[in-house]
N, C-alpha and C positions, 0 to 999 in steps of 0.2 A: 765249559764254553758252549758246548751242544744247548746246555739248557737253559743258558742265558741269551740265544739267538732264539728258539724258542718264545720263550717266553715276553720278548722284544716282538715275536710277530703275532702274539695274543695282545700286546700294550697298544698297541698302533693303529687308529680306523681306517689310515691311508701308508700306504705302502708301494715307493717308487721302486722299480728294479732297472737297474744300468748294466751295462758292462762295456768293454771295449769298443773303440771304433773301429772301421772296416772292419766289420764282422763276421767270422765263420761260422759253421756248423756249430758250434760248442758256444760260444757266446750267446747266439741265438736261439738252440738249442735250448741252455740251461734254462736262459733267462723267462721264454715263452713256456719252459716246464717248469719251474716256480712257479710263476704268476697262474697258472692253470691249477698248481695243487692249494695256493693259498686261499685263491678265490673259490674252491671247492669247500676248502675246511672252514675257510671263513666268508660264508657270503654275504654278510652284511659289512665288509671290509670294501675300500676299496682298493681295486690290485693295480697298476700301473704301469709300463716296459715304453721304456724311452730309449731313442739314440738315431744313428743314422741307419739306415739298410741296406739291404744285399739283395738282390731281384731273385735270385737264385736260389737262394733261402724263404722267401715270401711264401711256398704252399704250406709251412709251419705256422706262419700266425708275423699280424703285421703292426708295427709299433701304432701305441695309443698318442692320442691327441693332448698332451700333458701341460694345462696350463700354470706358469709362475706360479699363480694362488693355490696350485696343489701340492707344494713343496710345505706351505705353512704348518707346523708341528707334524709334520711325515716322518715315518721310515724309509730313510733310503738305503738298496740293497746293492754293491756291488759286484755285476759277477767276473769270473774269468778275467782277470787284470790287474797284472803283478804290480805297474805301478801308476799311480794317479794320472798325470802325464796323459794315459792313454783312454781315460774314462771317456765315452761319448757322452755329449751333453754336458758339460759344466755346470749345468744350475744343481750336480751332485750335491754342491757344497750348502743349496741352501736349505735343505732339510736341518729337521731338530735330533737325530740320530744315524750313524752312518756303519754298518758290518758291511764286511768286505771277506767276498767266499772264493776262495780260487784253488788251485790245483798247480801253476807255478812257482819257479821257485823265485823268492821273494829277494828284492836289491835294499827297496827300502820298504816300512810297514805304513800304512793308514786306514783309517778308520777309527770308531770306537768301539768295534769287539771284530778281532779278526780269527773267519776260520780257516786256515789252510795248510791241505793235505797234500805233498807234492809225490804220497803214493799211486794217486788217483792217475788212471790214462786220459781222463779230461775231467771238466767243472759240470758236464751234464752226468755224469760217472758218481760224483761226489754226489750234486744236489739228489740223483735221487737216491742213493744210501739214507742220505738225510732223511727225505719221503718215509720211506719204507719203514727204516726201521724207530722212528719217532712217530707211528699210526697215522701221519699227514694224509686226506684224502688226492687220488689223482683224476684225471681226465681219460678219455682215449687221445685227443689231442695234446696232452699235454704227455702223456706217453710216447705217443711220437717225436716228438720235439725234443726229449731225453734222449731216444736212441738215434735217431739224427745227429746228436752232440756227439754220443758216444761214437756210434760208426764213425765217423768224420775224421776223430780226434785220434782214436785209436790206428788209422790206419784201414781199415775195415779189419780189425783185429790182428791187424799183422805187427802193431811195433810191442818192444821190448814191456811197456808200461803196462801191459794187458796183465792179468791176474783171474785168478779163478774168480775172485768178488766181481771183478766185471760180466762173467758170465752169468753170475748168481741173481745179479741184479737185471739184467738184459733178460734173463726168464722171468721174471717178476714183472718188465714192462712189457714184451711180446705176448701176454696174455689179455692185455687189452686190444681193442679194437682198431687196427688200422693196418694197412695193406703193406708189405714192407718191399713187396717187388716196385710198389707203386714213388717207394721211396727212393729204391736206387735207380729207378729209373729217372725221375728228378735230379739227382745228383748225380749221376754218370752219364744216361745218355745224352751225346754231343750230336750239333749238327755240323753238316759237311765243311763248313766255315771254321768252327772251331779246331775240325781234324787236320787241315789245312794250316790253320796256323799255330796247332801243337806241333808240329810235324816241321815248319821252318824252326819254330823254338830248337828242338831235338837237332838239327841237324848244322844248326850253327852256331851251338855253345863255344866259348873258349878257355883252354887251359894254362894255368899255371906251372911252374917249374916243376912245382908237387903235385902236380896234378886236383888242383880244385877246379872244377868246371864251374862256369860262370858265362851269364849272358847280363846286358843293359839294353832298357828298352826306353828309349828318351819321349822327351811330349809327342815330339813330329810323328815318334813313330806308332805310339799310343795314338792318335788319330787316324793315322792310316790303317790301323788294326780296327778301330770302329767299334774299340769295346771298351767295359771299364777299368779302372785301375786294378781291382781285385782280382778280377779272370788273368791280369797279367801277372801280380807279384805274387799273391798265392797261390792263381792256378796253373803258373805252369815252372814251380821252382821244381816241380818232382817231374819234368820230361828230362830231367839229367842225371835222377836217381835209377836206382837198378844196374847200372853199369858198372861191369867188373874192370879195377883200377880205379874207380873212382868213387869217394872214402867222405867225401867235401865237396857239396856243390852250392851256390851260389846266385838267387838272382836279386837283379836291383833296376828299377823302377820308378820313373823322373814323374812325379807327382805336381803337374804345372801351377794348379792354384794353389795348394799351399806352400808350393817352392820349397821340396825338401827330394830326397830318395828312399824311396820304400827298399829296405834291405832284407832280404828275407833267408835265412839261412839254414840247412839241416846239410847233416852227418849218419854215416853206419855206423860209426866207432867214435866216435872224436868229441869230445866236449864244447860243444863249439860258445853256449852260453856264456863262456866267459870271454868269447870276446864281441860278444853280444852285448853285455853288461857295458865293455868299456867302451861303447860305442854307446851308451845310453838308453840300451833296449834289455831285452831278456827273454824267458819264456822257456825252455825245458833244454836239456843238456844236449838232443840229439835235433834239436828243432827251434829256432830261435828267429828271431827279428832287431831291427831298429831302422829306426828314423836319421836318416844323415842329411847335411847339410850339402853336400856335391859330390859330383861322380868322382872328384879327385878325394876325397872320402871314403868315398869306394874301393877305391884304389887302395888306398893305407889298411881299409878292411883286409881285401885280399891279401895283400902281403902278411898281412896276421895271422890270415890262414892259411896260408902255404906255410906258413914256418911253424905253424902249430904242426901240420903231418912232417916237417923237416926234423922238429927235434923230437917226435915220439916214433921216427923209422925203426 
């Protein structure tokens, strides 16, 4: 498999890389450390990283200007994204070849060569194993934009997925060029607005019978907040985590123009992906998502998780 994605990115003069929309650390991540080792190993290729963005993310590297006619006999590469559904950019499909590299665990498969490793603590974790130990040349930038992924995804090393290969690897990219204080600083430090409205999140979660804590934060309020989608459903699902007694927590987020709920879901203990799956999302056992139709949707979620900690007391 290894050497037939390979060998497909020796085949190819253009070479599109996707991955998910509303994009994290790991998606973006991966995708801007590929495109930085390919276009080093191959500089007469053209490298390519489409989708939407994350402001947040932008001092890693900012999507190319990708037009239709570049799709024409292309490789396109997908990263981080278990299932198509969630691919940014849709013209994925019009390439003449399609690998799909992720680190989730998989509902349904696509592509024509799929690689994924659901040991991996993220897909910037994987891609650069990949790197490394197949002589791919890297970046310093593009070295960052790995351990970005990795940090992000891991936890800053703190979840369960962390393995000594991720250390192995994370000394192989901190030996390149880039500032790593200058990183968490980008990523962690908040200003007085955001502490402000982590701090109402934290203090006016609600619980379930079983105790899953859960908040919803609708359009109206989403505008009052004056930020975007993503600073709400995935930055603030973890102001409910850390709390002793609570095992499952829960946020969901009214997405106005596309008229859906961003579901965003993690666990200390509890496999919550599978009910993440039957909600039409996925994404790792302790850490999951989906896309729902209404807050009374929601609703049916929670009751699925409460009764997931009801019948494993």
């Amino acid at each position: 498999m290894i050497n037939s994605i390979l060998n497909k990115f020796k085949e190819y003069d253009t070479i599109i890389i996707h991955r998910h929309n509303r994009p994290d650390g790991d998606a973006l991540g991966s995708q801007v450390g590929l495109k930085e080792a390919l276009s080093a190993t191959y500089p007469e290729k053209k490298i390519l990283i489409t989708g939407d963005e994350n402001e947040r993310y932008q001092f890693i590297g900012r999507m190319d200007d990708v037009k239709d006619e570049d799709y024409q006999g292309a490789l396109v590469v997908v990263l981080d994204t278990p299932e198509e559904n969630m691919i940014s950019d849709d013209r994925f499909r019009k390439g003449d070849f399609l690998i799909k590299i992720d680190h989730h665990i998989p509902r349904t498969g696509f592509g024509d060569l799929q690689l994924v490793d659901t040991s991996y603590e993220s897909c910037a974790g994987l891609v650069a194993h990949l790197i490394f130990e197949n002589g791919l040349k890297l970046t310093d930038n593009g070295a960052q934009a790995l351990y970005v992924g990795i940090v992000t995804d891991s936890g800053r090393f703190r979840f369960d997925s962390v393995t000594p290969r991720t250390f192995e690897d994370v000394a192989k990219l901190i030996r390149y060029s880039f500032n790593i204080n200058d990183i968490y600083s980008n990523l962690y430090l908040e200003d007085l607005k955001m502490v402000k409205l982590r701090a109402k999140f934290i203090t006016n979660f609600k619980l379930t019978p079983h105790n899953v804590a859960y908040t919803k934060t609708t359009a109206d309020e989403l505008k009052e907040y004056n930020t975007d989608i993503f600073t709400i459903s995935r930055g603030m699902v973890n102001t409910m985590g850390g709390i002793k007694g609570i095992d499952i927590w829960a946020n969901f987020t009214e997405d106005e123009e596309n008229k859906c709920i961003i579901a965003e879901l993690r666990s200390n203990k509890y496999n919550i992906n599978q009910i993440a799956v039957k909600y039409g999302g996925g994404g790792h056992q302790l850490a999951s998502g989906a896309t729902l139709k209404s807050f009374e949707e929601a609703d049916m979620m929670l009751a699925d998780l409460d009764n997931l900690i009801k019948e494993n007391e």
